[in-house]
C-alpha positions in Angstrom: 18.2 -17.4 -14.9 19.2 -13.9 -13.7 17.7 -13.4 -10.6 18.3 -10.1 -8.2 16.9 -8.8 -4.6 16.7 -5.4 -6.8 15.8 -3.3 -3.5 19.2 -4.9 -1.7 20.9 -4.5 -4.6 19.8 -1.2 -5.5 20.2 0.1 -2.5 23.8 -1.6 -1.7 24.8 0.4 -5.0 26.9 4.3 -4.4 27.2 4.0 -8.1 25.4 6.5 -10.1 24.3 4.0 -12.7 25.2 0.7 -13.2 24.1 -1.9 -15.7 22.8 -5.3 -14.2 21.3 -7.2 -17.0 21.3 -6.8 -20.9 19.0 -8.7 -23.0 18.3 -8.1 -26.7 14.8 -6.0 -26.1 15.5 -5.0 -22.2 18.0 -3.4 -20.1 18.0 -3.3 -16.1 19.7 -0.2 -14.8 20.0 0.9 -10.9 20.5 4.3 -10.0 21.7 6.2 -6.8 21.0 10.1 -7.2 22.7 12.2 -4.5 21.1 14.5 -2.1 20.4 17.9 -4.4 21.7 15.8 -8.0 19.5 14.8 -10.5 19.2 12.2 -13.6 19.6 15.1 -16.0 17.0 16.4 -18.5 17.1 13.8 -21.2 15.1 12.2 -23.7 15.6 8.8 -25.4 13.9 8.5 -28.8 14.1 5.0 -29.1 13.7 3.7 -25.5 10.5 3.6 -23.5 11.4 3.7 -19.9 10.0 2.3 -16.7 11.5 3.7 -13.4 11.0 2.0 -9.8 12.3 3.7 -6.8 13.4 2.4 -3.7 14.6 4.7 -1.4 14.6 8.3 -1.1 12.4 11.6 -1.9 12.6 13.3 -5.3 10.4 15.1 -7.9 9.9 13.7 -11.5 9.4 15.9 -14.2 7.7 14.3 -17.8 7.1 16.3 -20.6 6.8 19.3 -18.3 4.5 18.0 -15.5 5.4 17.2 -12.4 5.1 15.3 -9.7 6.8 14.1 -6.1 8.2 10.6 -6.0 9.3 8.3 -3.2 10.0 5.0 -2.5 7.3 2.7 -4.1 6.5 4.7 -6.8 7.0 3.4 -10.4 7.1 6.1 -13.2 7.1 5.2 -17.4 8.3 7.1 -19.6 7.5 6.4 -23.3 10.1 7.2 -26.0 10.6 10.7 -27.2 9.0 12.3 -24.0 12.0 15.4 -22.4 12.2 14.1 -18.4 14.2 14.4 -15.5 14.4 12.6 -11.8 15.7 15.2 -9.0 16.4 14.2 -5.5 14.7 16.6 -3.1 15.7 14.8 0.3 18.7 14.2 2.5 19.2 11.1 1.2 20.3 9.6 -2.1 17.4 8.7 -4.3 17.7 5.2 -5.5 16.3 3.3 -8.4 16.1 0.7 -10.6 14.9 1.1 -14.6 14.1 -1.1 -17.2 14.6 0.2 -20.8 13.5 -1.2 -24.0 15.4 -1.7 -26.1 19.0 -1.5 -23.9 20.4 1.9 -23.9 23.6 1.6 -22.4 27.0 -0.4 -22.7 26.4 -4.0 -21.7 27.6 -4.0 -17.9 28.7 -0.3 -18.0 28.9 0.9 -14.4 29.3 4.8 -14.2 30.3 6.1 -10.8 29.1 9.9 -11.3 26.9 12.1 -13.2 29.9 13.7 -14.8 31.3 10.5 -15.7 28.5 9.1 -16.9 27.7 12.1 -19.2 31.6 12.5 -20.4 31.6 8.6 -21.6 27.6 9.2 -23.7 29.3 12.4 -25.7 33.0 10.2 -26.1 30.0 7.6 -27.8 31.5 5.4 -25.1 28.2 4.2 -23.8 26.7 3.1 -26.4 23.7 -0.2 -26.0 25.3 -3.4 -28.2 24.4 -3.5 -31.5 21.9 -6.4 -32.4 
């Protein structure tokens, strides 16, 4: 059984993402966004996407509507819809995601944006192969 106090957790993590669990349909990801960063406008083709935040202010952005966010809120995001996650507060904006299927290395932990973005174009994060 995996089992996680995702909150403690989540909120214990500086990383910018790091990968808890992967499963062969799911993936459990927490996130810490700094004060002024952001997730990045992205969109994952082949992932829905189901974001739960724990701390922190922000404003989500889906398909071009928007919306605040703060701790307690849980967002989805289907496949193929353009979104982003910016932090808006003084303090890092922290979450956890569940994608399905897995869309990053198994047990990948990425300390930065930058890093995190410079391993996805190296194909260096790449979700295992079923």
């Amino acid at each position: 059984m995996e089992h996680f106090e995702i909150a403690t957790v989540a909120e214990q993590s500086a990383d910018f993402r790091r990968v808890l669990f992967t499963g062969e349909h799911t993936q459990l990801v927490i996130m810490t966004i700094p004060p002024g960063g952001e997730i990045g406008e992205e969109v994952h083709d082949e992932n829905d996407q189901i974001l739960s935040f724990v701390s922190g202010v922000g404003r989500g952005v889906v398909s071009g509507k928007e919306r605040k966010i703060k701790a307690g809120d849980v967002v989805v995001v289907p496949a193929g819809l353009k979104h982003n996650f910016i932090n808006e507060g003084p303090n890092p904006l922290v979450l956890y995601t569940v994608y399905g299927p897995p869309d990053h290395s198994e047990g990948a932990v990425h300390t930065t944006k930058e890093e995190a973005d410079r391993l996805e174009e190296q194909g260096k994060d790449e979700p295992p192969q079923s």
